[in-house]
N, C-alpha and C positions, 0 to 999 in steps of 0.2 A: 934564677941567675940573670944577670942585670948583664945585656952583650955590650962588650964595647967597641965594638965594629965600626966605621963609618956607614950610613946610608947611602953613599955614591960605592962605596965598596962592595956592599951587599948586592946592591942591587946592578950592578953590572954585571953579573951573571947571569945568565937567561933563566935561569931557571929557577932561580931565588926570585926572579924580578916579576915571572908567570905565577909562583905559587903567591906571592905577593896580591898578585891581580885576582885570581882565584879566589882567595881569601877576602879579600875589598869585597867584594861581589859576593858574595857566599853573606857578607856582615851587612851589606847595604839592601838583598833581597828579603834576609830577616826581617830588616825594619821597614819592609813594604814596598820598597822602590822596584821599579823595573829595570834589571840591567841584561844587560847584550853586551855580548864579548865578540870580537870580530879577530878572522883567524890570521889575514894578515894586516895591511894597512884598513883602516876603521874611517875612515875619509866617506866613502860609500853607505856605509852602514850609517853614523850618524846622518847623513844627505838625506838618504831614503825616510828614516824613522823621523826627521826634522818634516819633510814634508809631506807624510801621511799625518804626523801630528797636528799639522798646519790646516788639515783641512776643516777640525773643528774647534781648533784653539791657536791666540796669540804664540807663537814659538820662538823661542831666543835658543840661537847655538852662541854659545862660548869657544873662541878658538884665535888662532894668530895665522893658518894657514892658510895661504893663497889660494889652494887645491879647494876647501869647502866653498871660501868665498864665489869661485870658480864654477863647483858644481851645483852650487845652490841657485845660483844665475842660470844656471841651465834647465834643471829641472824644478826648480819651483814654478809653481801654479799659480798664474796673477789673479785668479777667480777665488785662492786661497784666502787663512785669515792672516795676517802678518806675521813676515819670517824677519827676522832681524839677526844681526852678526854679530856679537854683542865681543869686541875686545878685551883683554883683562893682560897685556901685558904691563910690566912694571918700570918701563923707560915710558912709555906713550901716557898719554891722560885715556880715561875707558872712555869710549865712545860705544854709540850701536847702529849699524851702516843699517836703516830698513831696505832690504833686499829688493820685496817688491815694486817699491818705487824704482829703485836701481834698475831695474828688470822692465819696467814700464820706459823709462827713459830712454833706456840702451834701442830696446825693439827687441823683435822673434831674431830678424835675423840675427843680430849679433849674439845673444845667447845665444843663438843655434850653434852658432862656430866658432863661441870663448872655449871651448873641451880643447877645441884643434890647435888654437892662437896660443894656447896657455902651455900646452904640452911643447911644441917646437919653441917657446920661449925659454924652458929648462925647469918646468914646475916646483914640485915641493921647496916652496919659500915661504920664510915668514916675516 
């Protein structure tokens, strides 16, 4: 039976929209890949796994959010191998900000206290 729901429809319920995710991930672990499911915002998880990656491989995060850009300035490791922020929205041209340059530029201090700067500036933006 062929639904004919909308996709914004279906999926605005939590719990269509969980089993949806569940199911992604259940279909993408088959075909090999590594997935992480994060229990509430995923900002940290990808952070983290973006830069234990980094320490033996080139690493691209895909995202629009200020918050990674934010904590990737924070905790990436300049000794790392290149973290880069790789844009993909569909009003802007892709760009990819390399991070660690960014991070070499700014200094320690100011990634020390972009977490604090960013947070009292009213975070979650894209």
């Amino acid at each position: 039976m062929i639904g004919r729901a909308r996709k914004e429809h279906i999926l605005a319920n939590p719990n269509n929209k969980q089993a949806f995710v569940q199911y992604l991930g259940d279909l993408l672990e088959k075909g090999g890949c590594q997935v992480l499911h994060a229990q509430k915002d995923a900002d940290t998880l990808i952070v983290s796994n973006a830069v234990s990656c980094a320490v033996n491989k080139r690493t691209i995060v895909t995202g629009e959010d200020t918050d990674l850009r934010a904590l990737l300035l924070h905790h990436a490791d300049i000794r790392s191998r290149p973290i880069a922020l790789k844009s993909e929205s569909k009003t802007k041209k892709h760009k990819q900000i390399d991070l660690l340059s960014k991070k070499t530029r700014f200094g320690p201090l100011i990634c020390h206290v972009l977490q604090f700067l960013h947070s009292i500036n009213g975070c979650d933006t894209t």
